[in-house]
C-alpha positions as CSV (number, residue, x, y, z in Angstrom):
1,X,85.7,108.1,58.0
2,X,85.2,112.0,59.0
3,X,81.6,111.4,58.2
4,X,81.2,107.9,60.6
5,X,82.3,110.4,63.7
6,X,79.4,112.4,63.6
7,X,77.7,112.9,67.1
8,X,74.7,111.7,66.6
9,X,74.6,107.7,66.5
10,X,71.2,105.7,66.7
11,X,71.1,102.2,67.8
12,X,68.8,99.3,68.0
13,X,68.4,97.2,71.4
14,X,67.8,93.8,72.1
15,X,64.3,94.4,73.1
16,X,63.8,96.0,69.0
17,X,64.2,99.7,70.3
18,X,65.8,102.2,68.5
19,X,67.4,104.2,71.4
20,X,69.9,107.6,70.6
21,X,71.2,110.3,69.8
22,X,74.3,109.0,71.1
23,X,78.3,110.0,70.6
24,X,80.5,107.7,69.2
25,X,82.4,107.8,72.7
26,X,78.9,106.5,74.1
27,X,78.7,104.3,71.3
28,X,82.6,102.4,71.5
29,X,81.1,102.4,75.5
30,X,78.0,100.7,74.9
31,X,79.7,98.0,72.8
32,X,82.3,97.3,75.5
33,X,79.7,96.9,78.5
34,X,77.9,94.3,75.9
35,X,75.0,96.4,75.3
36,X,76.1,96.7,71.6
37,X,77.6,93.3,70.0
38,X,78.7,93.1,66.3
39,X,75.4,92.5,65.0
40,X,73.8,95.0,66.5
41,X,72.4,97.8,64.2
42,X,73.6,101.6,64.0
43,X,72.8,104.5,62.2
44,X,73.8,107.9,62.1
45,X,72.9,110.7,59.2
46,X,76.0,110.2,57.4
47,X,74.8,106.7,56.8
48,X,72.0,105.8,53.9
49,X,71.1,102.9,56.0
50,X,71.0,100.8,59.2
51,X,74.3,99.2,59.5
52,X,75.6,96.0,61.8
53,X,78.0,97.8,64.2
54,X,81.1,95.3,63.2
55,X,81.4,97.3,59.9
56,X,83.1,100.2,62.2
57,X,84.9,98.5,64.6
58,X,88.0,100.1,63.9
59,X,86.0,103.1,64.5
60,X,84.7,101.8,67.8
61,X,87.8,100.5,69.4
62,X,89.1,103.8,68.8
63,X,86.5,105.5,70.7
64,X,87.6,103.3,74.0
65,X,90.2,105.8,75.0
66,X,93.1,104.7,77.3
67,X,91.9,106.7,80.7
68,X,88.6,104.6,80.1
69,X,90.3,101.2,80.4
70,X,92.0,102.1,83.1
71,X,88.9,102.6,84.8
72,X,86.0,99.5,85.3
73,X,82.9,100.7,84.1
74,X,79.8,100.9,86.7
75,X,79.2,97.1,86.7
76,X,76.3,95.5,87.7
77,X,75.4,93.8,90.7
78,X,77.6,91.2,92.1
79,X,76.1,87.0,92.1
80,X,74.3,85.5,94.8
81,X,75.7,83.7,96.9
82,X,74.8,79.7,96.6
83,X,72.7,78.7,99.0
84,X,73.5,76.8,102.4
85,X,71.7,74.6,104.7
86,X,72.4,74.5,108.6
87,X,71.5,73.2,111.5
88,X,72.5,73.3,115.7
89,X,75.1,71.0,117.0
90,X,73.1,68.4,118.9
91,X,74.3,68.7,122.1
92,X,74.4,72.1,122.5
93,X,71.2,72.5,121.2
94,X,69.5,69.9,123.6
95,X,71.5,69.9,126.4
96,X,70.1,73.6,127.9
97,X,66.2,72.5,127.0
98,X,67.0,69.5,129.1
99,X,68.7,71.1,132.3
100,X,64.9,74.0,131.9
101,X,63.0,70.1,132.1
102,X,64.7,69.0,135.0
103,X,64.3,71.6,137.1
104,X,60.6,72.0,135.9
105,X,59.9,68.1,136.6
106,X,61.7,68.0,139.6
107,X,59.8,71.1,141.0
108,X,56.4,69.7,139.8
109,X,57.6,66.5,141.7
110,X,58.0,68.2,144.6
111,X,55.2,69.9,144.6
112,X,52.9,67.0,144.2
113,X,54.7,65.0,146.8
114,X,54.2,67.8,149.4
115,X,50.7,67.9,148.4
116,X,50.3,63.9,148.9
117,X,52.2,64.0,152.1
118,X,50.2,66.2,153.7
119,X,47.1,64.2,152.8
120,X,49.1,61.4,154.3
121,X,48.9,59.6,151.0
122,X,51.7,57.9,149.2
123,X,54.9,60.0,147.6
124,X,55.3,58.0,144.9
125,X,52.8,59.6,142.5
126,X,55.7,62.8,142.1
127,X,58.0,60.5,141.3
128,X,56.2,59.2,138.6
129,X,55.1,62.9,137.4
130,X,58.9,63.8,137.6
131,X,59.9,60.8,135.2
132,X,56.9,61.4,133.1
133,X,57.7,65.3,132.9
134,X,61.4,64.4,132.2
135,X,60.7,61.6,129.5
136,X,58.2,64.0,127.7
137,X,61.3,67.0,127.7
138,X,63.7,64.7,126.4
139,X,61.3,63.2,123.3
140,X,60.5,66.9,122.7
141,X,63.7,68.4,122.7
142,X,64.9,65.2,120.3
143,X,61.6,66.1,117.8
144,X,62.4,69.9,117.9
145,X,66.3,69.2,116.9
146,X,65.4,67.0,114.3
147,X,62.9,70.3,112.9
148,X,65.5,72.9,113.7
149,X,67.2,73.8,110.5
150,X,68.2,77.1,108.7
151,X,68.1,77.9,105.1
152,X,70.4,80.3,103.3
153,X,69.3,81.1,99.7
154,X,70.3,84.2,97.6
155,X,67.6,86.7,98.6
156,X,66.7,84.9,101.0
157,X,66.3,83.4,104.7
158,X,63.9,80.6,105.9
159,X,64.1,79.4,109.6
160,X,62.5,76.3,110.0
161,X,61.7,75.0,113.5
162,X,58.4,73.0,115.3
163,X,57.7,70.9,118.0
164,X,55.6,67.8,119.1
165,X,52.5,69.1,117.3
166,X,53.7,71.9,115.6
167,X,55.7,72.7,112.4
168,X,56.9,76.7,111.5
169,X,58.5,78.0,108.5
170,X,59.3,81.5,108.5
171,X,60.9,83.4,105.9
172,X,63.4,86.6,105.9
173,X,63.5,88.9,102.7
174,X,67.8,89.8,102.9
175,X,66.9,93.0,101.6
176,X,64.9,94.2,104.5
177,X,67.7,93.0,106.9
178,X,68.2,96.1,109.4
179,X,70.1,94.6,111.8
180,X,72.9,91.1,112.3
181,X,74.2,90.3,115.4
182,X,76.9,87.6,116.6
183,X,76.6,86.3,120.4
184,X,79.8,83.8,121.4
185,X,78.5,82.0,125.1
186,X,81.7,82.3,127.0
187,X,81.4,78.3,127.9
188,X,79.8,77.1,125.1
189,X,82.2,78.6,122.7
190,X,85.4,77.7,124.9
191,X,84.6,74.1,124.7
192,X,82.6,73.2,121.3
193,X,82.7,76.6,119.2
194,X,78.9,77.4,119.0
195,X,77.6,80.5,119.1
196,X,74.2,82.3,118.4
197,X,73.5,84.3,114.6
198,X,70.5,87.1,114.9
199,X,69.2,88.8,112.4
200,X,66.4,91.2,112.1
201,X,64.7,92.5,109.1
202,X,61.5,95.1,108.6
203,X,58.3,93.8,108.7
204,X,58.6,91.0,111.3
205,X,58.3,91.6,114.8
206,X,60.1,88.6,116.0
207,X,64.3,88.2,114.8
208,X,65.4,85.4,113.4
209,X,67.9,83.2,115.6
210,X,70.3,80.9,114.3
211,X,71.1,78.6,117.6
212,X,74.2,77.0,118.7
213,X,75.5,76.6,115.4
214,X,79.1,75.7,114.4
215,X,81.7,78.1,113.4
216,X,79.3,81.6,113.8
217,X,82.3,83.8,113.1
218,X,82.1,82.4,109.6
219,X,78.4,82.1,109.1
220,X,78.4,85.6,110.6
221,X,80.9,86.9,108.0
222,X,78.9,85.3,105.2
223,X,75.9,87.1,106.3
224,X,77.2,90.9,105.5
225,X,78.7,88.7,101.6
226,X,75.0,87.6,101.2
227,X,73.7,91.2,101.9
228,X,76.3,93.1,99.7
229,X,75.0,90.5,96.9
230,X,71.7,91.9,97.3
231,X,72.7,95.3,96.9
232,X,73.6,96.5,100.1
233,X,77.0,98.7,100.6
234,X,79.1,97.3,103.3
235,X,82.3,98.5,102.6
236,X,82.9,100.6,105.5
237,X,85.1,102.9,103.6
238,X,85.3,105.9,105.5
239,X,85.0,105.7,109.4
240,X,83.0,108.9,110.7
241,X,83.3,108.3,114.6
242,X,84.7,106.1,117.1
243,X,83.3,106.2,120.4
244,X,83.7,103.8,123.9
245,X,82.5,104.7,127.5
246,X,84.4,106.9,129.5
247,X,86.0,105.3,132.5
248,X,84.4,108.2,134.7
249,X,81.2,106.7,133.6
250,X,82.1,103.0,133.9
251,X,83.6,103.6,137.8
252,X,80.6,105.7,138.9
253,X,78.4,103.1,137.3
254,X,80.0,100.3,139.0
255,X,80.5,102.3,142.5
256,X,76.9,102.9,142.4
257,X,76.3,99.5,142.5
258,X,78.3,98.3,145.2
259,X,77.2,101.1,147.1
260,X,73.8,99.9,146.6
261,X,74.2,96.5,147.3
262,X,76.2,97.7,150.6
263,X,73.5,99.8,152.0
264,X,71.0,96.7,151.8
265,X,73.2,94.2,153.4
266,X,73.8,96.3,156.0
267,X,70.1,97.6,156.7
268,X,69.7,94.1,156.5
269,X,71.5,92.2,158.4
270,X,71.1,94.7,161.2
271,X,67.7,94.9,161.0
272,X,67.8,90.8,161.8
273,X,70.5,91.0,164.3
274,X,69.7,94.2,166.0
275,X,67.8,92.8,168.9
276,X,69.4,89.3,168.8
277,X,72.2,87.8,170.1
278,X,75.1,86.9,168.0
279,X,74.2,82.7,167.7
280,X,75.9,80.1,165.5
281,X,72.7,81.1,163.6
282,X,72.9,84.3,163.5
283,X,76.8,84.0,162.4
284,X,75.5,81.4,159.4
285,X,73.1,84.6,158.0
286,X,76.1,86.8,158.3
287,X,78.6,84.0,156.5
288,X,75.6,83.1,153.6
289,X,75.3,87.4,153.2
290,X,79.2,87.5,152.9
291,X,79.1,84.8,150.3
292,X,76.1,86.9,148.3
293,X,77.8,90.2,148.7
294,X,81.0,88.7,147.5
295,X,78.9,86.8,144.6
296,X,77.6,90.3,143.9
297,X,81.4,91.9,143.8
298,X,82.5,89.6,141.2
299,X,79.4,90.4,138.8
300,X,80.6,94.1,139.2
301,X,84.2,93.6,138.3
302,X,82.6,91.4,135.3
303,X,80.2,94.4,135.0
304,X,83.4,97.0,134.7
305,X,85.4,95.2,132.1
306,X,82.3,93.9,129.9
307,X,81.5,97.9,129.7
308,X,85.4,99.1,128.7
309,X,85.1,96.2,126.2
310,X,82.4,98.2,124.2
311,X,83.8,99.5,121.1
312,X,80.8,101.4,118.6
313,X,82.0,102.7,115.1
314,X,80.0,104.7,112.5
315,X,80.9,104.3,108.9
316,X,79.6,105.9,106.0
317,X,77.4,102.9,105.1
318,X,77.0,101.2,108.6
319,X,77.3,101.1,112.0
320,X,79.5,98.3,113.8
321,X,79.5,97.7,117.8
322,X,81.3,95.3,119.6
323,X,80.7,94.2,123.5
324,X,81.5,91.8,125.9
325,X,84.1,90.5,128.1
326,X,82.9,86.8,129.2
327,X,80.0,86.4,126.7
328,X,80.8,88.2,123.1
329,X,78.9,90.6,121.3
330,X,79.7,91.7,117.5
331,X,76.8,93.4,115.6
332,X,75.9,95.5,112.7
333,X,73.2,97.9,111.2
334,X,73.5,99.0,108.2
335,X,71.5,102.2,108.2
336,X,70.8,102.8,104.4
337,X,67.9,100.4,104.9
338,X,66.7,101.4,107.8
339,X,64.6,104.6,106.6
340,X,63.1,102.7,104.1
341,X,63.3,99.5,104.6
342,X,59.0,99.3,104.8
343,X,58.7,101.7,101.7
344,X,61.0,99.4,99.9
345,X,59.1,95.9,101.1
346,X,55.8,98.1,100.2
347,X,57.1,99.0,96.4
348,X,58.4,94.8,96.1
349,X,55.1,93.4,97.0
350,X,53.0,95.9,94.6
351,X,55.7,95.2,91.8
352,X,55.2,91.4,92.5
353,X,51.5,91.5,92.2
354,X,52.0,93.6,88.8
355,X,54.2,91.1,87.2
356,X,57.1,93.8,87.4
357,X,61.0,93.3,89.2
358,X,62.2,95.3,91.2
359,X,66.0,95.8,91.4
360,X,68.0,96.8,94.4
361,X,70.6,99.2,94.0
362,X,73.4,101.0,96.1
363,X,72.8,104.4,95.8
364,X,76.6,105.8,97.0
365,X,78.1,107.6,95.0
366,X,76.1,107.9,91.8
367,X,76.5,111.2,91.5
368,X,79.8,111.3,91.5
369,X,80.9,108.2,89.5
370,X,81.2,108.6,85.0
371,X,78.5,106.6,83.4
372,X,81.2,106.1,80.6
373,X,83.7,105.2,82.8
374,X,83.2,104.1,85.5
375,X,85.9,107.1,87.4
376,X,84.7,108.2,90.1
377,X,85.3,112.1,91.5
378,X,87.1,113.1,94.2
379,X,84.8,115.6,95.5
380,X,81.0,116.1,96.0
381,X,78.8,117.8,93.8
382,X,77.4,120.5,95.4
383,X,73.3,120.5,94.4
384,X,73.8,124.0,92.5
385,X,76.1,122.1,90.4
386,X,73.9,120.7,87.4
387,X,76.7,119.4,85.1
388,X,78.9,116.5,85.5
389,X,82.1,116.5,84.4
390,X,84.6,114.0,83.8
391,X,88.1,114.3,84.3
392,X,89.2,111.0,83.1
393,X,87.6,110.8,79.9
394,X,85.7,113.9,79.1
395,X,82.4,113.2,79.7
396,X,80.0,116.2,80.2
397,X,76.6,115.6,80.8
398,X,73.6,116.7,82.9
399,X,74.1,115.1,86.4
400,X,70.9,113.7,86.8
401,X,70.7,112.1,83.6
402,X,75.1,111.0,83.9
403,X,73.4,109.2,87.4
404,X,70.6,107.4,86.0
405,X,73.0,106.1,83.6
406,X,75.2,104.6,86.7
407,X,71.8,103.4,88.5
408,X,70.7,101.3,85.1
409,X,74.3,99.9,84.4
410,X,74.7,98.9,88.0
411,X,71.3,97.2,88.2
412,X,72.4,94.9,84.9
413,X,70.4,97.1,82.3
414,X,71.2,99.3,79.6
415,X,72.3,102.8,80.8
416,X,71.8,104.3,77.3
417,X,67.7,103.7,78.3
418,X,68.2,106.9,80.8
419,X,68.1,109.1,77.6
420,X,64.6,108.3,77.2
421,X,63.3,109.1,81.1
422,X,61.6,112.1,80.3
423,X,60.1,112.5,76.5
424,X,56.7,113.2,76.8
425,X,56.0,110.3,74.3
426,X,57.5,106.6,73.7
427,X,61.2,107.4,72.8
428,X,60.5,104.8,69.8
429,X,58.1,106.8,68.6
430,X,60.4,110.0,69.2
431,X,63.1,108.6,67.2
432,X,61.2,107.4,64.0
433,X,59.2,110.8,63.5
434,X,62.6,112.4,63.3
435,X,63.1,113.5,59.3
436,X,65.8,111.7,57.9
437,X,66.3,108.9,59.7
438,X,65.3,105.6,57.9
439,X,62.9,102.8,59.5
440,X,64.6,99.5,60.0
């Protein structure tokens, strides 16, 4: 058996690639991850020939050493989400199109009635415009509910909306999402529990909106599931800052204001009344001013708490604001994809074209997590530091090569392929010129 623990273990893959030098830690490792099953073939020198690795399992379970299992090893990627299908509630969706078609039909209306008044000609040609204007809103705001819908896939977003002559699909790439925000209409929320979903993503100019859809807390929610599924880190970890506005700034903004608004209605109304009598007239101006300042000193006291409201946090993986008083606000960015977000879309789309895949992966802390492992270290490696060390299970390795390792295993592939990155020829090749080592 002292001979089976050499260091030097050779292994072939399913892809027919004899991949090593490996240790037999590396080895009982590979064979718990999968990457090695019973049938799999080893060698090492000690051996006159390829062997199926079941003939030293005892050997290999052995190698799994307790402080390993009590660490997960880098895994790879979580699943996809399953994909979900929504659409506006009706009457929230309609009913604002239809009060924008009222008011447009009854100004036309009155427009063209004005127009056939003064040419002394019948009225009643508005009135029929303002039914005709109305009926047409109505059939279109029916037709584009019937096209608004919103697709949720696993890599995924498709927004597909149209009108009377028109049909539009549009489609979102998750991983290029740089920005999701939540918006809860005070009213509209209150009394059916709708709300607004936006999301943006590199590459388009326009967001995409998900309207006056049910439950948006939820959908929202699911949004940052779907995006960790596709590789994004969201976990918020460590909070970095915490800032809101200062109530100096919030008073002086909201004095300002009514300072503003006092100077006009004052300038204002004297400037009307200055040379005038005070008539039942000029007391209506002064009442219907009153009434517009007073309208004006509400929005400011809205104004004041919507601005104490505002909360902004910055985590090590993303940034999360909230605002609001009336009308909510919940957003976040996360801003590893923000940098690169066109690079990345750039890389997919010549990948595609090249019949190659291109897999997403988080990139914190690789450099500090065990490719054997899965421990992670408590500290930073500082960049003068060139070896990794493990202090669960031992490992020592060159960091680079210890992060590719964590890079492949998270992205689903073999992390004993990392050994191979940079021989100047096909590590196949490499490992059958060797002397001594037999072909399979």
């Amino acid at each position: 058996m002292a001979t089976q623990e050499n260091d030097d273990w050779y292994y072939v893959s399913e892809a027919n690639e004899q991949l090593g030098p490996v240790s037999i830690r590396e080895l009982g490792s590979l064979a718990a991850r999968g990457a090695i099953t019973p049938k799999t073939f080893i060698w090492n020198p000690a051996q006159p020939e390829w062997i199926p690795a079941e003939k030293i399992r005892d050997l290999l379970n052995v190698a799994k050493t307790p402080e390993a299992e009590n660490h997960p090893s880098p895994v790879s990627r979580p699943a996809l989400l399953p994909a979900q299908e929504l659409k506006p509630r009706k009457a929230s969706f309609i009913f604002p199109r239809l009060v924008a078609t009222c008011l447009g039909a009854a100004l036309i209306g009155a427009m063209v009635s004005g127009v056939l008044y003064g040419l002394d000609q019948p009225v009643w040609f508005g009135i029929l415009a303002f039914i005709a204007i109305l009926l047409l809103g109505i059939f279109s705001a029916q037709v584009a509910y019937r096209k608004e819908r919103y697709q949720l896939q696993g890599t995924r977003l498709v927004c597909h909306r149209g009108g009377l002559f028109s049909d539009e699909a549009t489609e979102f790439e998750i991983r290029n999402i740089t920005h999701v925000k939540l918006k809860l209409p005070w009213l509209r929320y209150k009394l059916f529990g709708v709300g607004h979903v936006i999301v943006e993503t590199a590459g388009t100019s326009k967001p995409m909106t998900m309207r006056a859809i049910r439950d948006p807390e939820a959908i929202y929610a699911g949004m940052r599931e779907r995006m960790k599924s596709n590789g994004y880190d969201l976990s918020q970890r460590k909070l970095l800052h915490e800032e809101k506005p200062a109530l100096i700034g919030v008073f002086g903004e909201c004095v300002g204001h009514l300072v503003g608004a006092a100077v006009f209605f004052f300038a204002f109304i004297g400037g009307i009344l200055s040379d005038a009598e005070i008539t039942v007239e000029g007391g209506a101006v002064m009442s219907a001013f009153g009434v517009l300042f007073l309208a004006f000193l509400i929005f400011v006291i809205l104004r004041f708490f919507d601005l104490m409201r505002r909360t902004y946090r910055v985590y090590n993986d993303i940034v999360v604001y909230e605002e609001g008083f009336l009308t909510r606000h919940n957003a976040f960015i996360p801003y590893e994809n923000i940098a690169d977000s066109n690079t990345k879309r750039t890389l997919i789309e010549y990948a595609e074209r090249a019949g190659r895949t291109v897999v997403m992966v988080p990139p914190a802390y690789t450099t500090m997590t065990c490719s054997d492992c899965g421990a992670r270290a408590k500290q930073r490696l500082e960049l003068s530091e060139r070896e990794f060390v493990c202090h669960a299970c031992g490992l020592v390795s060159d960091r680079d090569r210890n992060a590719a390792r964590v890079i492949l295993a998270r992205a689903g592939l073999n992390p004993a392929a990392a050994d191979a990155v940079r021989h100047p020829a096909p590590f196949e090749d490499r490992v059958r010129a060797e002397v001594g080592i037999p072909r399979l």
